[in-house]
C-alpha positions in Angstrom: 51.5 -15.4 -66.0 52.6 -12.5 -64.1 49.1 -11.0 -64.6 48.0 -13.7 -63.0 49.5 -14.0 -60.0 48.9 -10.2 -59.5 45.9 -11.0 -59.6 46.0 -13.9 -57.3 47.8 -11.8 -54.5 45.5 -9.1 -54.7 42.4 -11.5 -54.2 44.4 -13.0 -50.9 44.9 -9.3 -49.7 41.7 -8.5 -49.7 40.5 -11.9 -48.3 42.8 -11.8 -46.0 42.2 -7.6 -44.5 38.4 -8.1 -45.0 38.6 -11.2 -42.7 41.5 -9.7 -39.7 38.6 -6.5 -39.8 35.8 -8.9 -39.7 37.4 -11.0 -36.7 39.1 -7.9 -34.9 37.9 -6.7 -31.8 37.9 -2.8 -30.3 40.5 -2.0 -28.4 40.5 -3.1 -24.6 42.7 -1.9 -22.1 44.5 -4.8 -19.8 43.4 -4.9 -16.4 46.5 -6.1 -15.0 47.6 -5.6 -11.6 50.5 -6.3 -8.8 52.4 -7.9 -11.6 55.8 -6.2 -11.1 58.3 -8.9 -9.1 59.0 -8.0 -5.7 62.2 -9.3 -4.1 62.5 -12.6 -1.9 62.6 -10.6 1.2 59.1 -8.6 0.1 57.2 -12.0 -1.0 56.9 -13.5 2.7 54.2 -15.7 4.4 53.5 -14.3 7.8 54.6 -16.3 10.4 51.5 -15.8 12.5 48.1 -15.4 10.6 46.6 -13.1 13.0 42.7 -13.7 12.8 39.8 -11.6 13.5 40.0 -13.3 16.9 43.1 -11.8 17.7 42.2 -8.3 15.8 42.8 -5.4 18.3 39.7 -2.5 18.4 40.9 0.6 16.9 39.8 4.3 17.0 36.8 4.8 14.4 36.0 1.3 14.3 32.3 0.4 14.4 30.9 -1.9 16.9 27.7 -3.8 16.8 26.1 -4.2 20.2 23.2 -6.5 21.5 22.2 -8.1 24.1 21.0 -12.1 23.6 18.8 -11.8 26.8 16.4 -9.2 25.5 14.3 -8.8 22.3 15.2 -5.3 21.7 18.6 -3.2 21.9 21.2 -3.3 25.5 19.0 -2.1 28.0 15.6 -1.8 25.6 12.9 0.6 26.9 16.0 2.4 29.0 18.5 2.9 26.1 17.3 6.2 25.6 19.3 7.3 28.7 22.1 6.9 27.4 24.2 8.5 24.5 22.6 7.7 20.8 24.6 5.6 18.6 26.8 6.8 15.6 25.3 5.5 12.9 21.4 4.2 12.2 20.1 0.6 12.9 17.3 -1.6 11.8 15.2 -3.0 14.4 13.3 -6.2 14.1 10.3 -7.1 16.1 10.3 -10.8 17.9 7.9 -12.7 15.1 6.5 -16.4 16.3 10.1 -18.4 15.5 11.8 -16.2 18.2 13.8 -14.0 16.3 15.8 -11.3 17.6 17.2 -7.4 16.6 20.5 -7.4 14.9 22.0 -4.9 17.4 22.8 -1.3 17.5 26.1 0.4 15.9 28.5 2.6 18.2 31.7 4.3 16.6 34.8 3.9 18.7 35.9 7.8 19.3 39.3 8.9 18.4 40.3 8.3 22.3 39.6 4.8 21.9 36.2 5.2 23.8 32.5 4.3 23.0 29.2 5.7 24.5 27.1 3.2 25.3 23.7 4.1 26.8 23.4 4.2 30.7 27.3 2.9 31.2 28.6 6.1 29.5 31.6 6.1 28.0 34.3 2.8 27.9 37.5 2.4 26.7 37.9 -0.5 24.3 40.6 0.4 22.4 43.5 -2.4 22.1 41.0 -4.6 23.4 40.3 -8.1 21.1 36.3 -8.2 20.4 35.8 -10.9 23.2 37.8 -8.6 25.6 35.4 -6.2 24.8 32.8 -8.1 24.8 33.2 -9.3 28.6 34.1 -5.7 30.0 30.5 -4.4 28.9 28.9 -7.8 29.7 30.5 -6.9 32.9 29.2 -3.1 33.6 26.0 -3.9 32.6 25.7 -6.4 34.9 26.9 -4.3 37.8 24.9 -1.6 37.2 21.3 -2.6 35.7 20.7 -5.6 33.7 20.2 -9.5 35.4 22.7 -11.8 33.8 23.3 -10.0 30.0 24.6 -11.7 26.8 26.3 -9.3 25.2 27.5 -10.2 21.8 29.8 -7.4 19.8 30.9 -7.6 16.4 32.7 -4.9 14.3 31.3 -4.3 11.6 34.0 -2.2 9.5 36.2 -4.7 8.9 36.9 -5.8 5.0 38.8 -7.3 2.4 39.2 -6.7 -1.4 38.5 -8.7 -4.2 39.7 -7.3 -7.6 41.2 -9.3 -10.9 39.6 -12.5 -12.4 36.8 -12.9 -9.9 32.8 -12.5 -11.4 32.1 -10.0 -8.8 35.0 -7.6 -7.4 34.7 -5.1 -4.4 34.9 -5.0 -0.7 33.7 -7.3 1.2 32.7 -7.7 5.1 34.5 -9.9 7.4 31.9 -11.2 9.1 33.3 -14.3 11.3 36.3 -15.1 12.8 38.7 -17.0 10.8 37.3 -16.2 7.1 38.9 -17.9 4.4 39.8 -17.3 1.0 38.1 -20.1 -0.5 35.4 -18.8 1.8 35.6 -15.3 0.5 35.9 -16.3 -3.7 32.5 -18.1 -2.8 30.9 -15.2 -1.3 32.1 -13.0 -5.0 30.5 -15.9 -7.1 34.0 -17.3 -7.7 36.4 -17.6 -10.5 36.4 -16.2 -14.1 37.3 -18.7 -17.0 40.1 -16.6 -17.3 41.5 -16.8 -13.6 44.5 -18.6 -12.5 43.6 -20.6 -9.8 47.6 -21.6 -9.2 48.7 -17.5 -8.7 46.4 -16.3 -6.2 48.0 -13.3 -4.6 47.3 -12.4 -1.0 48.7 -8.7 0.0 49.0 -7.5 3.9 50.4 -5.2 5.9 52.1 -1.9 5.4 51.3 -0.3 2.0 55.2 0.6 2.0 56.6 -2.8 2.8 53.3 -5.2 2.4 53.6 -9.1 2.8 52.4 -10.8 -0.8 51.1 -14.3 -0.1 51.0 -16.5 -3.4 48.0 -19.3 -3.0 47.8 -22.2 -5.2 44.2 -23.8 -5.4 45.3 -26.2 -7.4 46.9 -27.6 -4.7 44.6 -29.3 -1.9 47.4 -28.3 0.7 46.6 -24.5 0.4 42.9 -25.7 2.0 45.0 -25.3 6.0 47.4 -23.0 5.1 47.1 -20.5 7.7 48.0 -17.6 5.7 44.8 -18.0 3.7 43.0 -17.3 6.9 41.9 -13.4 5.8 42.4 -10.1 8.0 41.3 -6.6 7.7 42.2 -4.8 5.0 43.6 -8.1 2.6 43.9 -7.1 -1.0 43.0 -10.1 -3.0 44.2 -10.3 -6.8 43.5 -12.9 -9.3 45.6 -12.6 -12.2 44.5 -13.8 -15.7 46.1 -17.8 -16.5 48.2 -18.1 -19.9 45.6 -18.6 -22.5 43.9 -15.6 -21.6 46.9 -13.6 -21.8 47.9 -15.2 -24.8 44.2 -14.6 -26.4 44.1 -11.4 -25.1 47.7 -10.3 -26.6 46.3 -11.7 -29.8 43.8 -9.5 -29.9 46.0 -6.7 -29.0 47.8 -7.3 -32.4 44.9 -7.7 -34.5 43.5 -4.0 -33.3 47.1 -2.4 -34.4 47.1 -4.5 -37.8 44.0 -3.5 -38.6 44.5 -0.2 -39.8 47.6 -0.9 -41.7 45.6 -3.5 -43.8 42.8 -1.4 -44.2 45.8 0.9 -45.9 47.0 -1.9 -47.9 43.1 -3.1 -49.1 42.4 0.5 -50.3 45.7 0.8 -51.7 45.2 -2.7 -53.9 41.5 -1.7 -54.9 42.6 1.6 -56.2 45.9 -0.2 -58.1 43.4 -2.6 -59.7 41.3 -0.3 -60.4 43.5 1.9 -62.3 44.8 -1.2 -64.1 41.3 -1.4 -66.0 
């Protein structure tokens, strides 16, 4: 009897090691982020979302220039007068559907001015993009063009996407009053491992930054302000419960494994010795 259930425990040791090595996984190292509790006075909802609208021009920002009357850059055939721009730009011929160029790309120098051809150099500095916007309408119109369009956009500004979301990195805000709906839909959306109800939203200050928790599961956070995105939002998406769970699961199977790997040997060599 006793031989018998030795050799009935040894049979579920090895069925039982062979089947956690079969199943096991390698080892994967958690991705998990921002998930050390701040305080109640460091998890805050600003009480002003300030939107791109409202976004002040800054040294080294980049602005994108064009003028809506003309087919080709500010002044077109005169834009050579003036300084060159920062950065390259793609022009695009006028095809038969009336299609424009995207504009030309200026860096805002570190005195808060930008050289703009024929006008020179303008401060725009603590300026809002339509302030901007109307002070070069302005100058151009004063001093060569008839009745200029001149739409600006800057062209730096970004957020970050990183956690349970199919495609993380920076992305361009491109329009005022982005959202984050509008922003997940851009990085192909959520992971089946994303909770949607823990969406973390963090502003401001590296030191002191405000941390904005979202719940999508709620159709109220659709006109919350404080999902409206600004420049230089970190966005996290931390994994939801089963994923964790699933994941920790794994985590024990990959430190088990060896230790019945130890325990298999040691049972084949024990019943093999018994012969």
């Amino acid at each position: 009897m006793n031989r018998t259930c030795t050799r009935f425990l040894i049979f579920t040791y090895l069925v039982l090691g062979t089947a956690l090595i079969l199943t096991s996984c390698s080892y994967k190292q958690d991705q998990i982020l921002f998930e050390q509790r701040a305080s109640l006075a460091d998890i805050a909802k600003p009480k002003d979302s300030a939107t791109l609208e409202s976004y002040r021009i800054k040294p080294q920002d980049i602005l994108q220039i064009r003028n809506l009357q003309s087919m080709s850059y500010i002044v077109g055939d005169m834009g050579s007068q003036g300084a060159s721009p920062t950065s390259s730009s793609s022009t695009s011929s006028s095809s038969s559907s009336g299609s424009t160029s995207q504009g030309q790309t200026y860096q805002v120098e570190v005195d808060g001015n930008v050289a703009l051809p024929v006008i020179g150099h303008i401060q725009v500095a603590g300026l809002t993009r339509i302030e901007a916007s109307n002070k070069i309408e302005a100058l151009y119109r004063e001093k060569l063009l008839k009745d200029p369009i001149i739409e600006l956009k800057i062209v730096n500004l970004q957020v970050t996407m990183l956690g349970e979301i199919k495609a993380q990195g920076n992305y361009p805000l491109v329009k005022d009053k982005t959202t984050l709906v509008e922003m997940i839909g851009q990085a192909g959306g959520l992971t089946d491992k994303a909770n949607e109800k823990n969406i973390k939203i963090i502003r401001g200050n590296p030191k002191k930054p405000e941390i904005t928790e979202v719940d999508l599961g709620s159709v109220t956070s659709l006109s919350d302000p404080a999902t409206i995105l600004q420049n230089g939002d970190i966005i996290y998406i931390a994994q939801n419960k089963r994923a964790v769970k699933s994941d920790k699961l794994q985590s024990f199977s990959t430190v088990i494994q060896p230790v019945l790997l130890l325990v298999n040997t040691a049972l084949i060599i024990f019943t093999l010795t018994r012969k």
